[in-house]
NUZA-976379 format. One line per 8 residues: their letters; for each residue y negated, x negated, z of N, C-alpha, C. Coordinates in steps of 0.02 Angstrom, whole numbers, plus 50000, padded with zeros to 5 digits. Each point is the difference from the previous one (the first is absolute). Example, Ala and Ser with C-alpha at 12.3 -4.5 7.8 and 13.67 -1.06 7.14 Angstrom:
AS> 50284/49340/50390/49941/50045/50000/49940/49955/50000; 49947/50018/49964/49941/49958/50003/49945/50039/50037
END
This chain:
XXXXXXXX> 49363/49231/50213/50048/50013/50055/49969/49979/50067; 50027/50052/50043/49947/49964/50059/50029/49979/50047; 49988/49939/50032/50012/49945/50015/49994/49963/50074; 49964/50048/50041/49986/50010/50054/50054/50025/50074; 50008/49957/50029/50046/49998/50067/49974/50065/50051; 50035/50045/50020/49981/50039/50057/49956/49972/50061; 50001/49958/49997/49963/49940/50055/49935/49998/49981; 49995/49983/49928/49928/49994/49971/49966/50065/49998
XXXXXXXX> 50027/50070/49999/49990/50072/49990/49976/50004/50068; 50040/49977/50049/49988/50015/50061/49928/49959/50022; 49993/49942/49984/49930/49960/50009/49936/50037/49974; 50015/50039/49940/49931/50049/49976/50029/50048/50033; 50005/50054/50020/50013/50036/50029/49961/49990/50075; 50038/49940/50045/49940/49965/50064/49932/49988/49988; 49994/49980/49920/49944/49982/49998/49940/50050/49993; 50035/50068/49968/49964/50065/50010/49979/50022/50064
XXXXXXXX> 50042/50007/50062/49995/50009/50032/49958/49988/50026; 49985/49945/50009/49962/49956/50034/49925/50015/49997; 49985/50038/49956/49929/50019/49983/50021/50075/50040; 49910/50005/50022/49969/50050/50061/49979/50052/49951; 50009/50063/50025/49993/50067/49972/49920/50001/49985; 49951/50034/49983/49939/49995/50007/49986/50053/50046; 49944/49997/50028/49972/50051/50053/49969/50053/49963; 49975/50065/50024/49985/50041/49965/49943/49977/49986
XXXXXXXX> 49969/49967/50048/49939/50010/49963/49990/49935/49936; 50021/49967/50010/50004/49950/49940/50039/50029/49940; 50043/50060/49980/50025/50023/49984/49947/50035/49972; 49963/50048/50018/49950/50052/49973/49954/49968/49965; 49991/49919/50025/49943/49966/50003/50014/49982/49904; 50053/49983/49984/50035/49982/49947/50013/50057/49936; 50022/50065/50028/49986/50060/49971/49930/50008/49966; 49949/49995/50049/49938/50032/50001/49973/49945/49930
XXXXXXXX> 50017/49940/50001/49966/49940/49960/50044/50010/49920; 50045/50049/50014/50017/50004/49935/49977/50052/49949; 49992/50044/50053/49967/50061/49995/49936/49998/49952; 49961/49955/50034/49941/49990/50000/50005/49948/49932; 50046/49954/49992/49993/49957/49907/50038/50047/49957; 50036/50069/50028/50012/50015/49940/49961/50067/49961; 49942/50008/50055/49947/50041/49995/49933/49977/49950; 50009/49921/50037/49969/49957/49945/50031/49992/49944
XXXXXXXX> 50054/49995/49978/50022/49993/49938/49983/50041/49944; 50009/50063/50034/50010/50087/49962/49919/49997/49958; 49936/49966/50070/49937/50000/49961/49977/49949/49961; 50041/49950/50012/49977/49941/49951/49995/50015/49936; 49950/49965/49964/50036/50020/49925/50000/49932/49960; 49970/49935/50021/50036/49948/49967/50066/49987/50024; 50057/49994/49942/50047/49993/50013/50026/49944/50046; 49975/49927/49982/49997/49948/50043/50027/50000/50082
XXXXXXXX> 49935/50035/50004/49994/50029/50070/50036/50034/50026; 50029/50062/49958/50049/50036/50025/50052/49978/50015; 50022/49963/49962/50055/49943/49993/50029/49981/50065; 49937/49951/50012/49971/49973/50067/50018/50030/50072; 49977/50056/49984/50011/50059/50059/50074/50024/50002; 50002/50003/49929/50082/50041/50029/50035/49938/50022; 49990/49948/49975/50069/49938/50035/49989/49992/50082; 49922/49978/50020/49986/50019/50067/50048/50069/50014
XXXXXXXX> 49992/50035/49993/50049/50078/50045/50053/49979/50002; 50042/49966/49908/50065/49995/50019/50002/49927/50040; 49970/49960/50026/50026/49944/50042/49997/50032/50074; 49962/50052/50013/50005/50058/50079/50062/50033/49962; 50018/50032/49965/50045/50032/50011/50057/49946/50017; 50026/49928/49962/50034/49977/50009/50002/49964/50081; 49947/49971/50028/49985/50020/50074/50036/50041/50014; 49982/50044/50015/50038/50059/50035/50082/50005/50022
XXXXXXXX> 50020/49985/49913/50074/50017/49994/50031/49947/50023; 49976/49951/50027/50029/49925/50024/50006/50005/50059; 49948/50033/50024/50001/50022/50080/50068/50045/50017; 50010/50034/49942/50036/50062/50010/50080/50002/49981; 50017/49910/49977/50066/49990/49981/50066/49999/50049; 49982/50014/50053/50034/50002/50069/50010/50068/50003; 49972/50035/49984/50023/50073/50002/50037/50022/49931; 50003/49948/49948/50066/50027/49949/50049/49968/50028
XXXXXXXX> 50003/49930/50037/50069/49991/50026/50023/50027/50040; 49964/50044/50043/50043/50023/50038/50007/50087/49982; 49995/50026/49951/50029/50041/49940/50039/49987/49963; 50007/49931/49974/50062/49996/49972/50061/49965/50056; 49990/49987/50062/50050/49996/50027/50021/50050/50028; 49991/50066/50003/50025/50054/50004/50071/49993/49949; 50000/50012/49959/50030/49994/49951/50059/49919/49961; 49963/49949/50035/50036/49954/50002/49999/49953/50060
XXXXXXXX> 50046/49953/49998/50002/49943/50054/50007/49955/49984; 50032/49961/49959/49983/49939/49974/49949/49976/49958; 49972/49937/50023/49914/49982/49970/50012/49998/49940; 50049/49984/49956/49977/50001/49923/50017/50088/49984; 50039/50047/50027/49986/50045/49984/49921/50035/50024; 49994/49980/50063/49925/50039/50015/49947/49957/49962; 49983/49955/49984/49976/49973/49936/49985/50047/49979; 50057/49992/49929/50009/50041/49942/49988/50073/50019
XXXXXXXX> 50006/50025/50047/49953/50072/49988/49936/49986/50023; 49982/49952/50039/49928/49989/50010/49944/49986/49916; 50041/49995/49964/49960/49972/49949/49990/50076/49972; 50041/50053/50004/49987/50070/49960/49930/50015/50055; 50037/50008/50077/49934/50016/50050/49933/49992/49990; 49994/49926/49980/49942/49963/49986/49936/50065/49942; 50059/50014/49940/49989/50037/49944/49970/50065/50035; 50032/50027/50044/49970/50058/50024/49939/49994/50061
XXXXXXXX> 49997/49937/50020/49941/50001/50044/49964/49999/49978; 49994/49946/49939/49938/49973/49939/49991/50090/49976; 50015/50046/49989/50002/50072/49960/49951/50023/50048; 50027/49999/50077/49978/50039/50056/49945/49984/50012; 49980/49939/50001/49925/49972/50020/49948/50018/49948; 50016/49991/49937/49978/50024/49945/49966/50088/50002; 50060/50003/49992/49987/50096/50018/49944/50014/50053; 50023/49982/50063/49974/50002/50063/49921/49981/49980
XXXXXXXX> 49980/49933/49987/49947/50004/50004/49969/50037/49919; 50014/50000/49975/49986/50052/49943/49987/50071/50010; 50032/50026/50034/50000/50076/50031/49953/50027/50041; 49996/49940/50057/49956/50012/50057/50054/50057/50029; 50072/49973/50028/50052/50030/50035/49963/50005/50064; 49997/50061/50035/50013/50043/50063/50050/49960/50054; 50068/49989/49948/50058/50011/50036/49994/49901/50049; 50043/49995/50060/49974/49929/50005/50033/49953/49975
XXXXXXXX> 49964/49932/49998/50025/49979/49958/50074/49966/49992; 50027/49976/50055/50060/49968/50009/50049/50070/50005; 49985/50040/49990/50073/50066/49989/49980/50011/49916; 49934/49978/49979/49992/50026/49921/50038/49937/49984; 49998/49956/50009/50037/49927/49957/50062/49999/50006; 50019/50028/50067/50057/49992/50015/50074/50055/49964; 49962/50057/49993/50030/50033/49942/50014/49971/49920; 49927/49973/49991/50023/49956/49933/50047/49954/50001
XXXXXXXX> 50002/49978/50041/50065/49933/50015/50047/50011/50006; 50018/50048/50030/50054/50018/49995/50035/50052/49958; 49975/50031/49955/50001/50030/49939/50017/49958/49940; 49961/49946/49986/50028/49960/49982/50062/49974/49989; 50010/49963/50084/50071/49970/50013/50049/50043/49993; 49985/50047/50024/50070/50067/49994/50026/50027/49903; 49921/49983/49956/50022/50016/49936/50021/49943/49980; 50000/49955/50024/50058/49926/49995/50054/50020/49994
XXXXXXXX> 50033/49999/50084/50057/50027/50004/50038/50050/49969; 49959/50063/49983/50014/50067/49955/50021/49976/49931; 49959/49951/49964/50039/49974/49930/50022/49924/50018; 50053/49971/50047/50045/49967/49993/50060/50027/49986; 50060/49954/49984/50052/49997/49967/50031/49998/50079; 50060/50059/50019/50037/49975/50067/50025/49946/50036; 50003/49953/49943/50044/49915/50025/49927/49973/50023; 49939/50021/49993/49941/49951/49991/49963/50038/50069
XXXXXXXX> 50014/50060/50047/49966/50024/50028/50010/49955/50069; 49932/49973/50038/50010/49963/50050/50056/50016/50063; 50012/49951/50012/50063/50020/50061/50013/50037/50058; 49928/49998/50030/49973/50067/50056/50005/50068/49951; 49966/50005/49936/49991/50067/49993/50058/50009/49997; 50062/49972/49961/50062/50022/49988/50035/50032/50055; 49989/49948/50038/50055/50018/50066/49966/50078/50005; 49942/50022/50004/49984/50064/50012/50008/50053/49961
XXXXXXXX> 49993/49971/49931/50024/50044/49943/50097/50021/50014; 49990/49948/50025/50109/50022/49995/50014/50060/50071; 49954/49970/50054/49996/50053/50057/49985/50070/49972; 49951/50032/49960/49998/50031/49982/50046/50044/49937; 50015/49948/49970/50063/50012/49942/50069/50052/50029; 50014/49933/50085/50045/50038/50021/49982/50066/50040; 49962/50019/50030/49976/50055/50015/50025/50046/49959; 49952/50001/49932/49999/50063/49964/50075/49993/49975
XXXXXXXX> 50045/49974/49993/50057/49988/49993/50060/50046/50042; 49967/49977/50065/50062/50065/50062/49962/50069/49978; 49922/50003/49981/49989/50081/50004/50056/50037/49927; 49978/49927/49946/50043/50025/49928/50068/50010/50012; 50030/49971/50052/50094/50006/50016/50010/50053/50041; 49931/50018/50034/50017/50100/50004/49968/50026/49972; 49971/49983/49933/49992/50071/49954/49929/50018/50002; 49965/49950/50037/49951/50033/50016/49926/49935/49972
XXXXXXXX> 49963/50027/49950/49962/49973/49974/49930/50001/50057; 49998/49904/50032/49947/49988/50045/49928/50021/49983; 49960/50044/50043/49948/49994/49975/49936/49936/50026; 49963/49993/49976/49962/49927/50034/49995/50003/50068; 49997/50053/50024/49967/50000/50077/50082/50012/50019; 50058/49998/49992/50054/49990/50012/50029/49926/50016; 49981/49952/49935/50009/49935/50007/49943/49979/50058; 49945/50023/49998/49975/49973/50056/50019/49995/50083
XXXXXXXX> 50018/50046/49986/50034/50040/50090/50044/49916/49991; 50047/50013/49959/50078/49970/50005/49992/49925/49998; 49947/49965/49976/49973/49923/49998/49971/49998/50043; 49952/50049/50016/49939/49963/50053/49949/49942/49974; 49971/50030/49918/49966/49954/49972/49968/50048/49975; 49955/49977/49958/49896/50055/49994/50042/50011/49929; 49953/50061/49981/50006/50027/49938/49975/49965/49927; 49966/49953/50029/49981/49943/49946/50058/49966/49966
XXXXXXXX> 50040/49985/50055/50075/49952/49977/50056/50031/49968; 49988/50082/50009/50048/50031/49987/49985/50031/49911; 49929/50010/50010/49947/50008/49921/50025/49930/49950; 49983/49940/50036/50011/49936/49958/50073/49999/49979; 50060/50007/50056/50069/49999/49962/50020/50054/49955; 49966/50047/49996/50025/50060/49950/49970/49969/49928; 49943/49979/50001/49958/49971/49949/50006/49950/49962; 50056/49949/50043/50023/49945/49968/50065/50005/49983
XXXXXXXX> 50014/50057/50034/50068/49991/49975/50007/50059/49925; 49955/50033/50006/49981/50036/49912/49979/49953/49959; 49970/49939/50026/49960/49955/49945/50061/49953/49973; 50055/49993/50069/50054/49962/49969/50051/50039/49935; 49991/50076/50026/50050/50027/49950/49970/50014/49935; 49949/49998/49975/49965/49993/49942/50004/49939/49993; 49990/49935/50033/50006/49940/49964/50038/49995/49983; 50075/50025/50032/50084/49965/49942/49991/50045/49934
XXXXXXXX> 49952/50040/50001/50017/50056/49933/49959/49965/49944; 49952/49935/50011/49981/49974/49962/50055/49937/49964; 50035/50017/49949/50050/49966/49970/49971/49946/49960; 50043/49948/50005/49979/49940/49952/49934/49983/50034; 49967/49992/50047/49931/50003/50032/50005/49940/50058; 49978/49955/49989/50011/49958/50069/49930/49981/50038; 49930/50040/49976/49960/49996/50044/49981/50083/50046; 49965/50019/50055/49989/50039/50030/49958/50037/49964
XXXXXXXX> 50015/50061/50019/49924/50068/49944/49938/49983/50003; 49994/49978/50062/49892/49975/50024/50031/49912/49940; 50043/49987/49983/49962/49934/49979/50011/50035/49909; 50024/50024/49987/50003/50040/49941/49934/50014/49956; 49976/50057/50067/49952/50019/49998/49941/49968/49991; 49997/49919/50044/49948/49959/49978/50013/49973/49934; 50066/50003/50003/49999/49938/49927/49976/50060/49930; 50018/50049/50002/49997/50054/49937/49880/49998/50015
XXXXXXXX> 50006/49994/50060/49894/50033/49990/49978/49915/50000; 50029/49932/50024/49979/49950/49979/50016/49976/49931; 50042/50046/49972/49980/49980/49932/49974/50043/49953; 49993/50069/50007/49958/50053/49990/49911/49957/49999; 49987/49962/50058/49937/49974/50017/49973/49950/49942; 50051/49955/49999/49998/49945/49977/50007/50015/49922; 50034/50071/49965/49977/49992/49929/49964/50045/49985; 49981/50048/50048/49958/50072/49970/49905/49973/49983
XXXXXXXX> 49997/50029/49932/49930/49958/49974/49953/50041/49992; 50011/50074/50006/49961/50072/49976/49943/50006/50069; 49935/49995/50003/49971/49993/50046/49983/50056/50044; 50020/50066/49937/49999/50070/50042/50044/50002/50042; 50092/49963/49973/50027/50029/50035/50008/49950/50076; 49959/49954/49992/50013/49972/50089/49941/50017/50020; 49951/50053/49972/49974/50029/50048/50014/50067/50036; 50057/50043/49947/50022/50052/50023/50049/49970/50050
XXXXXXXX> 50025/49966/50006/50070/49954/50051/49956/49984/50055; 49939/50003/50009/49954/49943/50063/49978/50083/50023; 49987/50046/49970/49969/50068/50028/50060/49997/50040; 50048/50012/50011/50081/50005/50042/49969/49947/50060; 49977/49934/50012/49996/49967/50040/49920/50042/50044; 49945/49993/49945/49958/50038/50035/50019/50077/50052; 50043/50044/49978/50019/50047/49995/50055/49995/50079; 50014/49930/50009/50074/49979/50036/49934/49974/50079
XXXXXXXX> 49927/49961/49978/49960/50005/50058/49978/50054/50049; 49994/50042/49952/49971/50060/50018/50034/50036/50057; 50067/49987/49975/50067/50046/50037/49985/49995/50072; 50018/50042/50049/50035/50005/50073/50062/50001/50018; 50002/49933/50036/49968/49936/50003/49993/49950/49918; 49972/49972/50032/49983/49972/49893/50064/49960/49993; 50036/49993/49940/50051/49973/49977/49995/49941/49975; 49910/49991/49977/49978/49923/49973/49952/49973/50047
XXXXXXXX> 49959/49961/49963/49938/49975/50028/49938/49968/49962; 49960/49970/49988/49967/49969/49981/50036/49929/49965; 50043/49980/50062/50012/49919/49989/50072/50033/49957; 50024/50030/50002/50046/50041/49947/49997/49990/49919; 49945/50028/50013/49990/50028/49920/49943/49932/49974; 49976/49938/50031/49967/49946/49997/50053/49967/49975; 50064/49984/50037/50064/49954/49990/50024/50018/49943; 50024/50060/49999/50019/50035/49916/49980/49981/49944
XXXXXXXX> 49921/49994/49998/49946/49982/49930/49987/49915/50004; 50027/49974/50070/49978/49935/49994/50073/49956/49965; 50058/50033/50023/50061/49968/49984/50028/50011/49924; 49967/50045/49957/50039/50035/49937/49917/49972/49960; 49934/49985/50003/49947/49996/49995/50004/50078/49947; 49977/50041/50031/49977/50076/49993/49944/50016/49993; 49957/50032/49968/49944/50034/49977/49949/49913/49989; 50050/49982/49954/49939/49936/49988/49982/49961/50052
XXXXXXXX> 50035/49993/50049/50009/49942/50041/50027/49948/49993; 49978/49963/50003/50034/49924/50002/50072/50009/50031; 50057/49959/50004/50053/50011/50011/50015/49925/50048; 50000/50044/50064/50012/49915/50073/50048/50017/49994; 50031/49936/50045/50061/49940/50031/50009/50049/50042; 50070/50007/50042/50014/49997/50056/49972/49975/50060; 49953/49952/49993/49969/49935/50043/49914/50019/50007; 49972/50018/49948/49938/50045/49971/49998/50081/50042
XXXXXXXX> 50075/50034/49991/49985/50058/50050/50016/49995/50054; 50050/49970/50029/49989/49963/50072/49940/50019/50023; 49953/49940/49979/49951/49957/50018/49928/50085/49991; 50011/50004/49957/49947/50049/49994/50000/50089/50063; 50077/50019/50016/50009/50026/50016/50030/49989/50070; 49988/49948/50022/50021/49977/50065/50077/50042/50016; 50045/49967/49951/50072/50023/50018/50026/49939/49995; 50068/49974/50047/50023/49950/49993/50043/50011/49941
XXXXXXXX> 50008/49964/49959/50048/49993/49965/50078/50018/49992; 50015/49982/50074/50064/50024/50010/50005/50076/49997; 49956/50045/49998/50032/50055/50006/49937/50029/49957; 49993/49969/49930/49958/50029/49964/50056/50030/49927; 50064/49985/50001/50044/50016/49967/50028/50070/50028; 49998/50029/50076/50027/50024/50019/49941/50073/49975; 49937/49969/50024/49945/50066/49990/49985/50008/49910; 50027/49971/49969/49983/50016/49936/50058/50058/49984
XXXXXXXX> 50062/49978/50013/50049/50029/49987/50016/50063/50031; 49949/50024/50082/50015/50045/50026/49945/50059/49969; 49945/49958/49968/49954/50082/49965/50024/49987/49946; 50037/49969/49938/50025/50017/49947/50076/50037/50026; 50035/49992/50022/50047/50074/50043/49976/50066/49997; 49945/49980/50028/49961/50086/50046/49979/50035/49924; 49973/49970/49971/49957/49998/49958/50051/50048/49952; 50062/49959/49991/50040/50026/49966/50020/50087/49996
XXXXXXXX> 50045/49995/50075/49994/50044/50038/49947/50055/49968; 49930/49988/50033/49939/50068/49977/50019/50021/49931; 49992/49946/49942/50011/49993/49926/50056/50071/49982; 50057/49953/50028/50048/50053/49993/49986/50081/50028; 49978/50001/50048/49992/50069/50033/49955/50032/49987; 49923/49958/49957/49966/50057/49965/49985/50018/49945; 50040/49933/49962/49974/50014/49923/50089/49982/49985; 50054/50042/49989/50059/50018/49982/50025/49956/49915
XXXXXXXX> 49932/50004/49954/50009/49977/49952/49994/49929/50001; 49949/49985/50013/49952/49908/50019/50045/49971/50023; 50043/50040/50033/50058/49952/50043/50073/49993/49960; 50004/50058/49949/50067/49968/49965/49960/49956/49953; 49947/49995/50003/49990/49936/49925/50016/49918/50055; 50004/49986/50065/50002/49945/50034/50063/50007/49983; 50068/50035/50005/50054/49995/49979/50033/49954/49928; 49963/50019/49951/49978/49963/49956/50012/49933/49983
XXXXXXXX> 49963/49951/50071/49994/49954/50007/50052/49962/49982; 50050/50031/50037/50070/49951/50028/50030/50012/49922; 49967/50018/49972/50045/49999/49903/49970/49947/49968; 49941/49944/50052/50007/49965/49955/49946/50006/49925; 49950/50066/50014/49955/50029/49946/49955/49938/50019; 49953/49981/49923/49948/49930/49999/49934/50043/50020; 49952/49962/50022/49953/50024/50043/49952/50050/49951; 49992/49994/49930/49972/50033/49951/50040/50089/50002
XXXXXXXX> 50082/49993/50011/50053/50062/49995/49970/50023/50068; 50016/49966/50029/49985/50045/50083/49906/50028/50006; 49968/49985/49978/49916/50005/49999/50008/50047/49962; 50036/50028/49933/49984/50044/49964/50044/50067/50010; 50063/49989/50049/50026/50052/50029/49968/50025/50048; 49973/49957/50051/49973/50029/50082/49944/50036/49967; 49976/49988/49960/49918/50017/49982/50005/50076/49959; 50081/49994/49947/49986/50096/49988/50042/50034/50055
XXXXXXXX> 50018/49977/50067/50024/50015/50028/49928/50046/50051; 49967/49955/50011/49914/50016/50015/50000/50048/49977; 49976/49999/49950/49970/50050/49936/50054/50060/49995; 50048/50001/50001/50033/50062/50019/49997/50027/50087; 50013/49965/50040/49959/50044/50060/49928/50023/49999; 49953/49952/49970/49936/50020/49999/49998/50090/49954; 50039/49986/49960/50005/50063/49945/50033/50064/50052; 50053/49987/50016/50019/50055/50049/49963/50013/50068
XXXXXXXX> 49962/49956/50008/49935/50015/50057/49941/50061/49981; 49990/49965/49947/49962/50034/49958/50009/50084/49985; 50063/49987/49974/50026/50076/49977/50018/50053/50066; 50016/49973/50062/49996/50031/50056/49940/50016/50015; 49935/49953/50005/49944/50025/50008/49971/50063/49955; 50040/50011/49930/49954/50032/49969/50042/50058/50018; 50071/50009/50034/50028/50055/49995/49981/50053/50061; 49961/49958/50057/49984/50022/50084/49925/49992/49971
XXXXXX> 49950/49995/49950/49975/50023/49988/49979/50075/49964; 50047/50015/49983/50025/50060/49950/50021/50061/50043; 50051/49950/50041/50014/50067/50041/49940/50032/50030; 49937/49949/50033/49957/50015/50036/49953/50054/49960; 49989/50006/49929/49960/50036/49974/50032/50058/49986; 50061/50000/49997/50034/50086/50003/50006/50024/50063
END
């Protein structure tokens, strides 16, 4: 339970502040040095070393994002006003800067850099808000969510269904705010439809793939499950990362990895702790998410879960579950082969 006085919220909060933006060129200067160890990494080939190199990048990347924590608070005070609420979305923010910097220097982004981060951050914070519960949504957004509520409300009492650029005229607020309240307020009406249910769908969702993680033993199939993460880098813009799919195999110990602490990936991955619960749980979500949307079958065997099947039942379902998509892969290939020879 947390335990902390608005006073004390408000003291970190000053104390963010208080730190100086970086200059560009110390900025590039920091880019360029990461650039450059993770170029070294790619050629290394004692592992040691690589090791070595990648923690150097991630202690610049974590640099960076320290510099750059003044620009999630004042993204999440958009959205809120009181310090333990701007906090608490600062800690999702955090999640999306750590993504953005990642990406960013991974990509070798064009775009610059404080509008590339700054999208992540606030993407983030806003998919906060989008899966809270209405009693739990901070007190600024509310008041705006209800401004808007009533809006589309006088257009509904004449009959007339608002269109977005309608509520906009009539608030005098961006299309972002008007996107976020339609969004949360669909996420609220699916949450009461979850009966007997007293946690949120994103924590569902972690709990059904953190324990999917924690008993699946078939080594094919967490490598067909990690192609989805490889598959999720690749994307535009990438959906994972490196330090992604590192945290994943380090926390469940995956493909014959040793299995760290909380304190171990911290430390290795230059994430604070405090919000290393938050980034585990936000690519086992996503993750989910892809699962479900590209492999239709793979994803009713995670259903499964919540029955309670022993880790031997669930390994030997997901796996002819495999083996029957692989088979209907198969048989499609041989049928668009067939056609091709007539």
């Amino acid at each position: 339970m947390d335990t902390k006085t608005n006073e004390e919220y408000q003291n970190e909060i000053e104390k963010i502040n208080s730190k100086k933006y970086l200059t560009v060129n110390e900025r590039e200067k920091i880019i360029e040095e990461i650039h450059n160890l993770q170029n070294e990494s790619k050629q290394e080939k004692d592992e040691k070393n690589k090791e070595k190199l990648e923690s150097q990048a991630a202690k610049k990347r974590r640099e960076l994002s320290e510099c750059y924590m003044k620009l999630v608070l004042r993204i999440a005070s958009k959205y809120a006003d009181t310090p333990k609420e701007i906090m608490d979305l600062a800690a999702d923010g955090t999640i999306g800067l750590i993504n953005g910097i990642d990406n960013y220097t991974n990509n070798n982004s064009e775009t610059p850099f404080s509008n590339y981060i700054h999208h992540y951050i606030e993407l983030a914070i806003q998919q906060r808000i989008k899966t809270t519960p209405e009693e739990e949504v901070p007190s600024k957004t509310k008041m705006i969510f209800e401004k808007i509520e009533q809006a589309e409300k006088t257009y509904l009492d004449k009959g007339k269904t608002p269109t977005i650029d309608d509520l906009v005229t009539e608030t005098n607020l961006s299309k972002d705010f008007i996107d976020l309240y339609k969004k949360q307020k669909k996420y609220n009406k699916e949450h009461k439809l979850l009966i007997n249910n007293d946690t949120y769908p994103d924590e569902v969702a972690y709990e059904e793939m953190d324990k999917f993680f924690k008993n699946v033993e078939d080594k094919e199939i967490i490598d067909n499950i990690l192609s989805f993460v490889d598959k999720g880098m690749k994307a535009n813009p990438p959906r994972f990362n490196y330090r992604t799919k590192g945290i994943l195999i380090d926390s469940y110990g995956l493909l014959d990895q040793p299995k760290l602490s909380s304190t171990e990936i911290s430390k290795k991955y230059n994430i604070n702790k405090r919000y290393l619960y938050e980034f585990k749980r936000d690519t086992l979500v996503k993750l989910k998410g892809i699962l479900k949307k590209e492999d239709e079958e793979r994803y009713e065997a995670y259903k499964y879960m919540s029955n309670h099947l022993t880790a031997r039942e669930f390994n030997r379902l997901i796996q002819s579950l495999i083996t029957y998509a692989r088979s209907n892969t198969e048989k499609k290939e041989q049928r668009e082969k067939n056609k091709g020879k007539k």
